[in-house]
C-alpha positions, 0 to 999 in steps of 0.5 A: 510525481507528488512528492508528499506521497511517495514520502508518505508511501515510505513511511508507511513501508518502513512502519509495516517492516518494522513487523516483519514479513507475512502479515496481512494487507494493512490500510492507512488512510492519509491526512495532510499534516496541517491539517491534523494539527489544526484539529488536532494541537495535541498531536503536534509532538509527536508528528515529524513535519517535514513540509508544510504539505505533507501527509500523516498516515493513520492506519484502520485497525478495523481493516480485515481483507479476508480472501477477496481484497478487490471485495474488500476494498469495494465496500471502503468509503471515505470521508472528506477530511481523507484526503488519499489512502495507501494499502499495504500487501505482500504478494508472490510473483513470479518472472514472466517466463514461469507464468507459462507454466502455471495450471489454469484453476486459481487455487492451483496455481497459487499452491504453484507459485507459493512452492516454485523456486523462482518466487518472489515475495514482495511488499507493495505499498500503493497509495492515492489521493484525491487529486488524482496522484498514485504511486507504489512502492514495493521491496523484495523479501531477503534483499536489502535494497533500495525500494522500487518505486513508480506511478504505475507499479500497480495500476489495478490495485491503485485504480481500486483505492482510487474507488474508494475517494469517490 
């Protein structure tokens, strides 16, 4: 586990919460810290250096994911001085049990889990870097809680940012 990711996933999901719930997917691109200060001296005061290793999270206001985020994370491309990326989006999900019950059309079946009791709202911040690592983290709607965390959280959407470094 890359310590300086999760840390990184972290921030980002306590940054995202400070606004609330049903926002749109937001996209962060990751720096390391050190990295940042050198270009960037200025900036010094205002980041938290925790390890010389760590990263700095700069969202991409330009990010609009429409209705096709695997589309939209398709056409991401970015440049070396990334150094990983994290994506954060809420998504509802409902316990393997209830997905039995689900119509096969994908827009009836989205009306259905948006209106079935048993829904759960989530919001998942994944992340990768260029090394390779990746990590999610995800916290439920009205739960106050720890976030649930782990390196294979969401694997198809980690694989998709993953797309984007190359």
């Amino acid at each position: 586990m890359n310590d300086a990711l999760v840390a990184a996933l972290v921030e980002v999901e306590r940054h995202v919460a400070r606004l609330g719930w049903d926002q749109p997917a937001r996209l962060f691109a990751l720096v390391r810290t050190a990295d940042l200060i050198a270009a960037e001296p200025a900036l010094a005061e205002h980041l938290s250096v925790t390890s010389p290793d760590g990263f700095s999270s700069i969202e991409q206001d330009e990010f609009h994911a429409g209705t096709d985020l695997g589309e939209a994370l398709a056409r991401i491309t970015w440049p070396q001085t990334v150094a990983g990326c994290v994506l954060a989006v809420e998504r509802a999900f409902l316990p393997a049990d209830a997905e039995a019950e689900l119509p096969e059309s994908p827009e009836e079946a989205a009306l259905a889990v948006a209106a079935h009791p048993r829904r759960l709202d989530l919001r998942v911040v994944v992340g990768v870097t260029r090394d390779g690592d990746s990590h999610g983290v995800a916290r439920v709607r009205d739960q106050d809680g720890d976030l649930l965390g782990g390196a294979d959280l969401v694997p198809a959407l980690a694989a998709a940012l993953a797309h984007t470094l190359e």
